[in-house]
MMTF fields as JSON, N, C-alpha, C and O atoms, coordinates in Angstrom:
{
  "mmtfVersion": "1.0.0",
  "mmtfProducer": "UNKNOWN",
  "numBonds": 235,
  "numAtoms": 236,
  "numGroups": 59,
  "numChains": 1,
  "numModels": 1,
  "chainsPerModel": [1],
  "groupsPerChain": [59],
  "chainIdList": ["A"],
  "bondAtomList": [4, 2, 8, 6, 12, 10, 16, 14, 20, 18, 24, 22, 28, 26, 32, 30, 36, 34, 40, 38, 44, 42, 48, 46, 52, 50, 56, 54, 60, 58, 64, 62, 68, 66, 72, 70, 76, 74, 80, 78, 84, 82, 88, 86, 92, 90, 96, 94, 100, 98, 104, 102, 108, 106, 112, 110, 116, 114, 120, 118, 124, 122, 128, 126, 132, 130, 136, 134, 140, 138, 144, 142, 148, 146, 152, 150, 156, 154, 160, 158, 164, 162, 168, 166, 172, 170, 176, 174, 180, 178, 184, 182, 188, 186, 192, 190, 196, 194, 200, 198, 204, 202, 208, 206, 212, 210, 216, 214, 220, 218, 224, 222, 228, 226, 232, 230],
  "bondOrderList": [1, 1, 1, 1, 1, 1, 1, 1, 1, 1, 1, 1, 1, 1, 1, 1, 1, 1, 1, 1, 1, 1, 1, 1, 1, 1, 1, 1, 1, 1, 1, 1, 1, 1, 1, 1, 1, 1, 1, 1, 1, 1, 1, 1, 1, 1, 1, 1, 1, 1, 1, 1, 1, 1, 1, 1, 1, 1],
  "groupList": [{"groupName": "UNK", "atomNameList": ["N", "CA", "C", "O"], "elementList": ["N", "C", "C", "O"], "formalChargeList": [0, 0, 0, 0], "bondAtomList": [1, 0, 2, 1, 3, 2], "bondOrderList": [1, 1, 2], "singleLetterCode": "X", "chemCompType": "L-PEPTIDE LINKING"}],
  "groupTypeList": [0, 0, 0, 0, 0, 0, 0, 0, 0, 0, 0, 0, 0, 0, 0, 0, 0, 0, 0, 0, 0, 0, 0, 0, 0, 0, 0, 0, 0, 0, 0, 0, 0, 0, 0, 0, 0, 0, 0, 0, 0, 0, 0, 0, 0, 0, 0, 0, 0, 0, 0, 0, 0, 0, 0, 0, 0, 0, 0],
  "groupIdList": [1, 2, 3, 4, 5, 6, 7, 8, 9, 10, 11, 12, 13, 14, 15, 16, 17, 18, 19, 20, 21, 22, 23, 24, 25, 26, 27, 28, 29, 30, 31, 32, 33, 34, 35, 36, 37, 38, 39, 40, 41, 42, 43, 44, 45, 46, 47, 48, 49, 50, 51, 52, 53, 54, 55, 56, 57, 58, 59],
  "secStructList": [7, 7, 7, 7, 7, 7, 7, 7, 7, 7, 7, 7, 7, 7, 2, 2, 2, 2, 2, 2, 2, 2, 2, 2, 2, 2, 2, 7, 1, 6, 6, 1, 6, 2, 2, 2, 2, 2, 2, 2, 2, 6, 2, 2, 2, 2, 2, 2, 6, 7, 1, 7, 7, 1, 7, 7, 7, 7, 7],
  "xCoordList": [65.302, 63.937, 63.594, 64.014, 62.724, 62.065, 61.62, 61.219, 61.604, 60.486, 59.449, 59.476, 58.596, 57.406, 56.642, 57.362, 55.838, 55.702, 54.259, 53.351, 54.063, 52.53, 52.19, 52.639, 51.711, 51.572, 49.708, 48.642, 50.239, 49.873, 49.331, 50.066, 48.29, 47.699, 47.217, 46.62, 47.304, 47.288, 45.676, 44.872, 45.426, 43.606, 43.53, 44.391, 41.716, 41.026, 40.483, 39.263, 40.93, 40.677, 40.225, 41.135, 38.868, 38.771, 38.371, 38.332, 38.06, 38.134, 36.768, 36.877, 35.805, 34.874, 34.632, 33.823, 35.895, 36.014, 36.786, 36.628, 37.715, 38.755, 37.673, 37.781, 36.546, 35.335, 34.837, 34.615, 34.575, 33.632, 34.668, 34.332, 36.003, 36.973, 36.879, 36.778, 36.95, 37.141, 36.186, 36.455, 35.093, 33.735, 33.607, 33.353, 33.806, 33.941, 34.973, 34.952, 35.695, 37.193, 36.202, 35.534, 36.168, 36.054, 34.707, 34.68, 33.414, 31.925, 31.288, 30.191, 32.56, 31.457, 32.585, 33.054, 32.898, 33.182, 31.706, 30.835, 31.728, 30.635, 29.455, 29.555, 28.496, 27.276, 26.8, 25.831, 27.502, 26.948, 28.026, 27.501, 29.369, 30.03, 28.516, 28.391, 27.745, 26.659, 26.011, 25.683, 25.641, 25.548, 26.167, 25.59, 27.637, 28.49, 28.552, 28.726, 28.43, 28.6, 27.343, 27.532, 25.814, 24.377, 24.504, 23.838, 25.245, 25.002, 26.558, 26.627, 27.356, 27.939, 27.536, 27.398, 27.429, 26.074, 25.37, 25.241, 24.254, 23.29, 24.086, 23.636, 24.856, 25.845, 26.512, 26.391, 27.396, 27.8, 26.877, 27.219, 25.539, 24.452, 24.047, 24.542, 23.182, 23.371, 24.052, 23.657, 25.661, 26.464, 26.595, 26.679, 26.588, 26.755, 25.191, 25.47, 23.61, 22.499, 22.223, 21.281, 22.785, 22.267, 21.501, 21.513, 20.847, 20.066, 21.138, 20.957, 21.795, 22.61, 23.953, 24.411, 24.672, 26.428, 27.095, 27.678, 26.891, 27.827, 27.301, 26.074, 27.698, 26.703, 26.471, 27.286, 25.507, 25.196, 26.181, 26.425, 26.663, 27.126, 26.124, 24.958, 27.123, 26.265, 26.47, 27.506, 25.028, 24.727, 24.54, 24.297],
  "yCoordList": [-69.197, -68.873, -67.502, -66.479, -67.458, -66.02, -65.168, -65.676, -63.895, -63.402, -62.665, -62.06, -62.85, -62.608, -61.062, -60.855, -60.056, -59.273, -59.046, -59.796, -57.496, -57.384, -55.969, -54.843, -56.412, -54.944, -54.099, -54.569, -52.841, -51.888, -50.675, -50.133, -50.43, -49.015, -47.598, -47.809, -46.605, -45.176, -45.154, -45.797, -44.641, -44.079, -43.44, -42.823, -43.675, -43.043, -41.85, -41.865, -40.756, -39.183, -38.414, -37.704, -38.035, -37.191, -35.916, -36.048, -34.628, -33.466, -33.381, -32.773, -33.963, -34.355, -34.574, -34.117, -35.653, -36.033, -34.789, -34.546, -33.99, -32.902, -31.96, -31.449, -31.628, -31.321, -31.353, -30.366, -32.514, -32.733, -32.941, -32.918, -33.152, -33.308, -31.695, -31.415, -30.95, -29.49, -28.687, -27.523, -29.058, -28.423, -29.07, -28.308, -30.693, -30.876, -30.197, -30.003, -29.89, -29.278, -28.079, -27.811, -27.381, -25.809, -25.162, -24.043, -26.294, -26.298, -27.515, -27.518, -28.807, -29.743, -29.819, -30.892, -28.355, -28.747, -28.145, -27.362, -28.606, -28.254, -29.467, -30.694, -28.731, -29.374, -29.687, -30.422, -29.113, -29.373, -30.729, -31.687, -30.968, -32.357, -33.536, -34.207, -33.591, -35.301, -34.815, -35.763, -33.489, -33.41, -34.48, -35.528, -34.215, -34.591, -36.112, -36.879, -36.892, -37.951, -38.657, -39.87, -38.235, -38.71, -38.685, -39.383, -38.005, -37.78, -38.829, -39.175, -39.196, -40.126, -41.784, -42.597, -41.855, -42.999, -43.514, -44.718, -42.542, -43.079, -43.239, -44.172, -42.679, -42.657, -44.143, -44.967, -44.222, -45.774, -46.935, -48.061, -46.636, -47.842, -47.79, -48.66, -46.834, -46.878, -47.484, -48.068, -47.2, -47.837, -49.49, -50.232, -49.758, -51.003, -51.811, -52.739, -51.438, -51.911, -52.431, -53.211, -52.147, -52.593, -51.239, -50.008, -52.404, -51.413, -50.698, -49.64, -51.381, -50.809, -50.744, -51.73, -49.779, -50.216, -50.013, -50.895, -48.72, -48.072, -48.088, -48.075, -48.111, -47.846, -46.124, -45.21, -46.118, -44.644, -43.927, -44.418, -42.792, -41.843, -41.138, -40.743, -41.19, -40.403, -39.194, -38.535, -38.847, -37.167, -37.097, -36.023],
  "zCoordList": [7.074, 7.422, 6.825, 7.366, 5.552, 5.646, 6.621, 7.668, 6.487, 7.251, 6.536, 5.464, 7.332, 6.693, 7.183, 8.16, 7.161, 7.194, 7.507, 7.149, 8.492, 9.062, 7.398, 7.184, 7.019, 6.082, 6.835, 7.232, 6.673, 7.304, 6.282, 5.455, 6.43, 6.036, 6.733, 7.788, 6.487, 6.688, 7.048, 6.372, 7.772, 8.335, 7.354, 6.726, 7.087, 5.796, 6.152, 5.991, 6.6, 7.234, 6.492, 6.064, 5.906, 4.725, 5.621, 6.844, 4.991, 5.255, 6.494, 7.559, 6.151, 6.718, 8.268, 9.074, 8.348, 9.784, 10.563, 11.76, 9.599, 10.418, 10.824, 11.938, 10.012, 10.433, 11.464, 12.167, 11.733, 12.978, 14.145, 15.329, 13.695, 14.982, 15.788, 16.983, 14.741, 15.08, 15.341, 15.636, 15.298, 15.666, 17.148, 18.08, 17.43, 19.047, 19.665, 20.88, 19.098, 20.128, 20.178, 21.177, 19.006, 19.597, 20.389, 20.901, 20.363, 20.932, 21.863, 22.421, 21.861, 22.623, 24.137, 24.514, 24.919, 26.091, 27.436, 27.058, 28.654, 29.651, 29.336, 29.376, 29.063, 29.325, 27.854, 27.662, 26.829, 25.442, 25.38, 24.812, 25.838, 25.585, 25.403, 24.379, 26.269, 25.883, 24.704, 23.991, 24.131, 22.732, 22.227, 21.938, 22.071, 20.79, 21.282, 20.334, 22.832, 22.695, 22.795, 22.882, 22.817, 21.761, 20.629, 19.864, 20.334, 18.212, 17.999, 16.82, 18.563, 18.384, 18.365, 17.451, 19.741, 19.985, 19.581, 19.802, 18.463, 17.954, 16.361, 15.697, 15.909, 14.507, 14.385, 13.479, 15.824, 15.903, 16.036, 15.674, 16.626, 16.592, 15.033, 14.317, 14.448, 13.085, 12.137, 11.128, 12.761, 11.828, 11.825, 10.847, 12.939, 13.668, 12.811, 12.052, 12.959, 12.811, 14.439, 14.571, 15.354, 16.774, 17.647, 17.661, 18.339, 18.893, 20.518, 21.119, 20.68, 21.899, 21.509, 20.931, 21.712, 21.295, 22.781, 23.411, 23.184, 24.223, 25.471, 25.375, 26.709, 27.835, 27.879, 27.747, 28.038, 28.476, 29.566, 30.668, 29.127, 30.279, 31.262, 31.261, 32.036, 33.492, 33.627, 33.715, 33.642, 33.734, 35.448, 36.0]
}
């Protein structure tokens, strides 16, 4: 019996995303955090073309 194999690739991480990872760490904690997760929200509906993706968080 062969075996057969799952083949696997590396995340596409460009400088970009270390960017915005590191601008939420070092500015989106307290009350600016629903900043960063509206401008997420509407980025993933965008991306998606839907008009709803996520449920809203509670303020």
């Amino acid at each position: 019996m062969e075996k057969s194999r799952i083949y696997y690739t590396k995340p596409s991480i460009t400088e970009l995303e270390v960017e915005y990872a590191t601008d939420a760490a070092r500015h989106g904690w307290g009350d600016r955090c629903y900043e960063y997760i509206s401008r997420f929200e509407e980025a993933f509906k965008a991306h998606l073309g839907v008009k709803y993706a996520i449920i809203s968080h509670i303020k």
